[in-house]
Structures are given as structure tokens and as C-alpha cells.
C-alpha positions in Angstrom: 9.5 -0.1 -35.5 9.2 2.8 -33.3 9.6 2.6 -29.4 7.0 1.5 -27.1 6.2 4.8 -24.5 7.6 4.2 -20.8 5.2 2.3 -18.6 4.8 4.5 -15.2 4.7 1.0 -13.2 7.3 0.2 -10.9 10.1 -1.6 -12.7 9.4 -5.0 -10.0 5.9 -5.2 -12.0 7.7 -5.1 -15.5 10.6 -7.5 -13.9 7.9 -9.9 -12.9 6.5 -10.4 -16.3 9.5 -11.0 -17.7 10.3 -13.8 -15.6 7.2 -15.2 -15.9 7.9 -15.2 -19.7 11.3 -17.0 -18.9 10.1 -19.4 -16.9 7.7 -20.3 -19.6 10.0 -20.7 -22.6 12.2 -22.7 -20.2 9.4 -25.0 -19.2 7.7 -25.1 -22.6 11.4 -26.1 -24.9 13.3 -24.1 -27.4 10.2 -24.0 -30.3 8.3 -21.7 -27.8 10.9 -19.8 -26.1 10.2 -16.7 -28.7 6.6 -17.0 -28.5 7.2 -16.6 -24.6 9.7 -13.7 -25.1 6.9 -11.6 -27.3 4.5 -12.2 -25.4 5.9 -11.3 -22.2 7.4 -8.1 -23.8 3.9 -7.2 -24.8 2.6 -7.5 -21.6 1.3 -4.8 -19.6 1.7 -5.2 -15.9 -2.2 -4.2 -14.5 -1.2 -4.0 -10.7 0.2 -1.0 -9.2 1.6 -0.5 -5.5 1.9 2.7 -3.3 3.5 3.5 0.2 2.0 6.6 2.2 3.6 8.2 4.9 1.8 10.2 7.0 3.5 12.3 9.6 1.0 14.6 12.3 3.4 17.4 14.6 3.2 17.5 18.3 0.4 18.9 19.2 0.4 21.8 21.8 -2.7 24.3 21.4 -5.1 23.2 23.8 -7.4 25.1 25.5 -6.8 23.9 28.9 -3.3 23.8 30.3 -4.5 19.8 32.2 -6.1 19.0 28.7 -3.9 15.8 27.0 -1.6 17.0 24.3 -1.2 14.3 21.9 2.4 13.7 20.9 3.8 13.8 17.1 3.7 10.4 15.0 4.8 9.2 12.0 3.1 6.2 9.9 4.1 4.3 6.5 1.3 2.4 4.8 1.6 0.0 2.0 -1.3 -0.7 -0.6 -1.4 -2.3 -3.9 -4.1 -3.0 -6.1 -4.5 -5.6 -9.2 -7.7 -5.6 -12.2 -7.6 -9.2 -12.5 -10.6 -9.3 -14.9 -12.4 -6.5 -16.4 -14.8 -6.4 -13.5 -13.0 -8.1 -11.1 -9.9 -6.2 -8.5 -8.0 -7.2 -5.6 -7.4 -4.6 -3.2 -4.6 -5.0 -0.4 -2.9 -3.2 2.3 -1.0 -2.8 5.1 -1.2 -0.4 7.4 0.9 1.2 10.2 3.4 -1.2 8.9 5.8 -0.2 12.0 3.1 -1.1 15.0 3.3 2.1 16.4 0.9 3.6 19.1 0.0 6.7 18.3 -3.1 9.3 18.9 -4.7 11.2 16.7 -4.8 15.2 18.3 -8.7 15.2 17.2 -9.9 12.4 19.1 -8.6 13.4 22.4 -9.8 17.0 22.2 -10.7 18.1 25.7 -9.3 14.6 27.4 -7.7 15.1 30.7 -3.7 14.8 30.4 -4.2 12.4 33.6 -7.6 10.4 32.7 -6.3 6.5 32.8 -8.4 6.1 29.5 -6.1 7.7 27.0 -4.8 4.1 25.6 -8.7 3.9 24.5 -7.9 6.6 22.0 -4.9 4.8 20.4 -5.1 3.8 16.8 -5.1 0.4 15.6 -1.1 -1.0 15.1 -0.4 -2.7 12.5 -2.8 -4.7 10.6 -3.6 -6.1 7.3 -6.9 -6.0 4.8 -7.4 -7.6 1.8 -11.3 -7.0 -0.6 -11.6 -8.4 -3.5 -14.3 -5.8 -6.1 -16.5 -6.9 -8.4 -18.1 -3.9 -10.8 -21.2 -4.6 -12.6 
């Protein structure tokens, strides 16, 4: 029987269905327990996770010597996504995942370095969103 190709999903996915197919067998007695074992080895894993980092330099070309020069950040995002059904997928993330305040260089183009209002121009910290996608 030749080899099955390499699935490019993170081993965790692959991990998961195979306890799921263990847990199964165990729960279901010793008749099904190589029912369980096939099927979860025939199981492909649909869901599929990513981090992004994201990392902006110091910004120091402004026009004006007073003008606001936004300082360098770095962020790590997490996402993952899952087709539950055909048309049906779970999308969800989360974002700045270290809370850090940070400005991005474009949207304080021209600001003052001393206006009180540059915390108006910080990005969001950390936060979560979750959509759920159905394709007709």
C-alpha cells in the first residue's frame, strides 16, 4: 500500500484527530477500537492556524523638525480558520496578542510632537474577533 503524501497542517491538527479517534475506541469497547483507529487515520484535519508578526522601524523622515515621529513596534497576531461544512467556516483571531500601544507612522503624518491628542492615534491592544461564513 503505498504512503499517504505529508499533510502541510500543523502536526497539533493531526495530533487532535488522533485523540479524538482514541477517545472513541476507548469509549465505544474493544469491537470498535479499529474502526476508530481507521477512521481517525483517514482523517484529514480541515482547520489551519497562522501567527503574523508584523514589525514597522522608527520612523524619523518628517518634514518638520516639531512634527511627531512615531516610534518602531512590533506585533504578533494569531488567526485560525476551520470549513466546518461545505459552505459553512469559522474564522478567529487574535490580534496584538501582547497589548501593546503602538502608532502607525501614517496616521500621525504632520501631528505636532507636543499636541496632547497623540493617544487618539493609538491602535486598538489586544482584542479578539470571531465570524462565522456561510457561501452560497
Amino acid at each position: 500500500m503505498p504512503r499517504p503524501p505529508r499533510s502541510p497542517l500543523p502536526r497539533a491538527a493531526l495530533l487532535g484527530g488522533a485523540l479524538l479517534g482514541a477517545v472513541l475506541a476507548l469509549a465505544c469497547g474493544p469491537g470498535a477500537r479499529q474502526a476508530a483507529a481507521q477512521a481517525a487515520s483517514q482523517a484529514a484535519p480541515a482547520g489551519i492556524a497562522e501567527a503574523i508578526a508584523t514589525y514597522a522601524p522608527r520612523h524619523g523622515r518628517v518634514s518638520d523638525g516639531s512634527d511627531y515621529k512615531a516610534p518602531g513596534h512590533a506585533v504578533l497576531d494569531l488567526a485560525a480558520h476551520d470549513d466546518l461544512r461545505p459552505p459553512l467556516t469559522i474564522n478567529a483571531g487574535l490580534f496584538n496578542v501582547f497589548g501593546r500601544k503602538y502608532v502607525n507612522a501614517q496616521d500621525v503624518i504632520g501631528l505636532a510632537a507636543n499636541t496632547p491628542k497623540r493617544d487618539l492615534y493609538a491602535q486598538p491592544g489586544r482584542y479578539a474577533a470571531v465570524n462565522l461564513s456561510l457561501r452560497w
